[in-house]
C-alpha positions in Angstrom: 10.7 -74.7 73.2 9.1 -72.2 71.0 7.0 -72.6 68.2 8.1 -70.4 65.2 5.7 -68.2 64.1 7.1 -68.9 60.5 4.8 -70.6 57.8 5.9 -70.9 54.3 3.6 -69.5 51.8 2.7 -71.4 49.0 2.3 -70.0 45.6 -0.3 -70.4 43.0 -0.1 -73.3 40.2 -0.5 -72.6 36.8 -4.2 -73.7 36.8 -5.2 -71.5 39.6 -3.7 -68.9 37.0 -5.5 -70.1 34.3 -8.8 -70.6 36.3 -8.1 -67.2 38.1 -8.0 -65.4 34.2 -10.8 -67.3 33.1 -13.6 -66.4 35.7 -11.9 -62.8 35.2 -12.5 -62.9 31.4 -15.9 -64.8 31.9 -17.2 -61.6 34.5 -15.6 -58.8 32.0 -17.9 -60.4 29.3 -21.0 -60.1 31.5 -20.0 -56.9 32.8 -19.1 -54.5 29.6 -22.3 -55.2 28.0 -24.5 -54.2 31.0 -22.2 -51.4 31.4 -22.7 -50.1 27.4 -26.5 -50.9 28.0 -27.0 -48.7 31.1 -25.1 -46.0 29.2 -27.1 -46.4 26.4 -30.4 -46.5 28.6 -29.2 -42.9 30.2 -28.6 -41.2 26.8 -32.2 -42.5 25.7 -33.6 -41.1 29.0 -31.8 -37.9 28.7 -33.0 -37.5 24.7 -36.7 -38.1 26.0 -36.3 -35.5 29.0 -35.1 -33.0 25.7 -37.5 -33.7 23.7 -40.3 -33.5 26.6 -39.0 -29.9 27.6 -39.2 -29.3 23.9 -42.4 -30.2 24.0 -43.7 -28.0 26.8 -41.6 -25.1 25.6 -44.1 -25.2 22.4 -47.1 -25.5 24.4 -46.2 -21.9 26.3 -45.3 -20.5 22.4 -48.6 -21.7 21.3 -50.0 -19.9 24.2 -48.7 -16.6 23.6 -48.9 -17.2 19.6 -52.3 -17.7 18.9 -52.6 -21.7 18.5 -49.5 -21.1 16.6 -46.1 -23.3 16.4 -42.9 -21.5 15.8 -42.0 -21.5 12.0 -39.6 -24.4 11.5 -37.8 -21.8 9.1 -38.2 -17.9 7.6 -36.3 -15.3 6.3 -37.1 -11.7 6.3 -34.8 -9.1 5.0 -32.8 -7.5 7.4 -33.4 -10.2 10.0 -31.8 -12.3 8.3 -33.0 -16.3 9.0 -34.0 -17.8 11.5 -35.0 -21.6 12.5 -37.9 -22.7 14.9 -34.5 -23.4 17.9 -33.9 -19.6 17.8 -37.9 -18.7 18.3 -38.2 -21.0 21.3 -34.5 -19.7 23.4 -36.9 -17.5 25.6 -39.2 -20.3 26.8 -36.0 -22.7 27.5 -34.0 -19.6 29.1 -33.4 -22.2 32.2 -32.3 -25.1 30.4 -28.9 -24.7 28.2 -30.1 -23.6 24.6 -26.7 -22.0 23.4 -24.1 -21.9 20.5 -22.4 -25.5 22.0 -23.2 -28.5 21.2 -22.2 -30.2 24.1 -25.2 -30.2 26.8 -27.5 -28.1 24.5 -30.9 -29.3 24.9 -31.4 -29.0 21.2 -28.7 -32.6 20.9 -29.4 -35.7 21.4 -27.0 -37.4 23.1 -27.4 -40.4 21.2 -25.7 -38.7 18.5 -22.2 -40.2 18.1 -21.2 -37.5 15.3 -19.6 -34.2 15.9 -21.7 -31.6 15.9 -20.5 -28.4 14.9 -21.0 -24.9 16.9 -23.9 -22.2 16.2 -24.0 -18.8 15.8 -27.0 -17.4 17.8 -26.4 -13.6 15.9 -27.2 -15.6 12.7 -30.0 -17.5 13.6 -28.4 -20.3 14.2 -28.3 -23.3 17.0 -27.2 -26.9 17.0 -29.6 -29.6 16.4 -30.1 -32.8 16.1 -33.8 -32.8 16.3 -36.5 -31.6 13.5 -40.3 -30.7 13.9 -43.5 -31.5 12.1 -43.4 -29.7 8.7 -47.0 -28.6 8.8 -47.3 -27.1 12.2 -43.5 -25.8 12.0 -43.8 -25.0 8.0 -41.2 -22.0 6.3 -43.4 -18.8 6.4 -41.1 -16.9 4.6 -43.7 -16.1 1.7 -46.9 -17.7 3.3 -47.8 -18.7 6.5 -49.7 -21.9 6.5 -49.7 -22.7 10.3 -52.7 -24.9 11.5 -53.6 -23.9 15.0 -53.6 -25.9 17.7 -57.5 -26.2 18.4 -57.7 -27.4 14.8 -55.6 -30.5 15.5 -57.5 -33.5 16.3 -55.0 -36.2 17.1 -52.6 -34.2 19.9 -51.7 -37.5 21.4 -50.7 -39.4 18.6 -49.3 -36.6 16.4 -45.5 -36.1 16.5 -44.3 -32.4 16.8 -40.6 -32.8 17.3 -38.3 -35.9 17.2 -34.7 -37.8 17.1 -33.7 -37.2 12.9 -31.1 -37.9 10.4 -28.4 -35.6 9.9 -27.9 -33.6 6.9 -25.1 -34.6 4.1 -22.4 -32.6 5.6 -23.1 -34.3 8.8 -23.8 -31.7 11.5 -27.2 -30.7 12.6 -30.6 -32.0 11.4 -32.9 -30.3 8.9 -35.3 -27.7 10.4 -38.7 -29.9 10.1 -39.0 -33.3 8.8 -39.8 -33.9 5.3 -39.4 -37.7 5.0 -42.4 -39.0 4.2 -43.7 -36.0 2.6 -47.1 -36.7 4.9 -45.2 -34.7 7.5 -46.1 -31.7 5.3 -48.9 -32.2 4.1 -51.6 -35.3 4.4 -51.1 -36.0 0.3 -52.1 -39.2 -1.1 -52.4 -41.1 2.6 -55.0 -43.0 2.5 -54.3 -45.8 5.5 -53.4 -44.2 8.2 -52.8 -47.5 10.2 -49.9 -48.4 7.6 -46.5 -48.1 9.0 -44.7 -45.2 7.5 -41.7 -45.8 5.2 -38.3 -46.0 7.2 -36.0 -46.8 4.1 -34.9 -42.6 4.5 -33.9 -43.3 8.3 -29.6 -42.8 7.9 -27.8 -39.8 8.5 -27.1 -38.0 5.3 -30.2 -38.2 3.9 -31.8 -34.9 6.0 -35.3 -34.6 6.7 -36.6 -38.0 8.1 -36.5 -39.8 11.3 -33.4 -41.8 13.1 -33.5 -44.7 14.7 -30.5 -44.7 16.5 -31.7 -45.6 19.6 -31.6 -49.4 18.9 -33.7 -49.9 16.5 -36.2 -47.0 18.3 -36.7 -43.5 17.5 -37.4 -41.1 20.4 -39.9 -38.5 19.4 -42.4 -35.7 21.3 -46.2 -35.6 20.7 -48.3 -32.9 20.5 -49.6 -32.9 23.8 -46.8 -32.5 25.5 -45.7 -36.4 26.5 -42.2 -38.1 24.6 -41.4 -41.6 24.1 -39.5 -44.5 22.5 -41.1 -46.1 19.0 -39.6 -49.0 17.6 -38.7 -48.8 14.0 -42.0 -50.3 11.9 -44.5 -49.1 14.1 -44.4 -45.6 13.5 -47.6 -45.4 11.5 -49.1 -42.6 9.0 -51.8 -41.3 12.1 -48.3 -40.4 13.9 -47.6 -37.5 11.2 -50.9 -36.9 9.6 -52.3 -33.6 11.0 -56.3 -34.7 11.4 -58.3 -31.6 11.3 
């Protein structure tokens, strides 16, 4: 006599439901987190490879300039204006410098805002980043640029960084102003004291962001980019020492 093949199958209970759902919900709430953090770690990476192409792309400027940085800003009549993004398009012709904002090597991809399109013909580009007032200053009447030779502190100096977003929301200001130290040295007389981060939200223009975590990402004179938490971003970091 044969066997039958046949076996019943027995379903699942209500607590191999529950306990099913539970270790489900219990992985989900390990998971999402490390997924947002490695997200978050590639948008920081990505801002620091910018900002170090940024960086280079002024070191060949400086090298054909004389020691000297783009302008951060100037108008001449019948050129209309033009911003320090504009003077650097031929030294980032391989990398995407263009009226978009959406892979432009000028945004940070950290930036959750919308940024709005350029207009190249007009002098202008979308950015989310600003340079160092005194080596990128407006030379529209006077040009105050130090040259590079002069500068004494190249690795500790910022040139070009992560900032806050104007009122209106899109773009950053041209060069930082926020501490005015970033323009001139003024009345700075510690330069190991942190410098003032109370300016550091969007819609207040001209100052760094910290919107990597608590970090802001920012490229140094001699070439090299990296993460600083917020605090310990201290008056040698924007003080030109000549």
């Amino acid at each position: 006599m044969k066997l039958s093949s046949f076996q019943t199958r027995r379903a699942f209970t209500l607590i191999e439901l529950l306990v099913t759902i539970a270790v489900i919900a219990v992985l989900a709430g390990i998971l999402i987190p490390v997924v947002g953090n490695v997200r978050q770690s590639a948008k920081e990476t990505q801002s620091l490879s910018n900002l170090r192409q940024i960086a280079v792309a002024m070191q060949m400027y400086t090298s054909e300039h004389n020691g000297l940085y783009p302008p951060g800003y100037f108008y001449k009549p019948g050129e209309g204006e033009r911003i320090w993004t504009i003077e650097l398009i031929p030294y980032v012709e391989q990398l995407n410098a263009s009226n978009s904002s959406s892979s432009n090597v000028f945004v940070s991809p950290l930036v959750d805002s919308d940024i709005r399109m350029g207009d190249l013909d007009l002098g202008r580009m979308p950015s989310t980043y600003s340079v160092h007032g005194a080596l990128c200053p407006n030379i529209s009447s006077t040009d105050t640029r130090p040259p590079t030779w002069t500068i004494l502190n190249p690795a500790k100096l910022i040139l070009v960084g992560e900032a806050t977003l104007r009122s209106n929301n899109t773009y950053a200001s041209a060069t930082f102003n926020t501490p005015s130290a970033f323009k001139t040295i003024g009345g700075v007389t510690n330069l190991k004291e942190p410098i003032p981060t109370n300016s550091s939200a969007d819609g207040t223009g001209g100052a760094l962001s910290y919107r990597a975590n608590g970090k802001t990402l920012v490229g140094f004179v001699d070439g090299h980019a990296e993460a600083m938490v917020k605090g310990e971003v201290l008056y040698e970091n924007i003080v030109v020492q000549k």
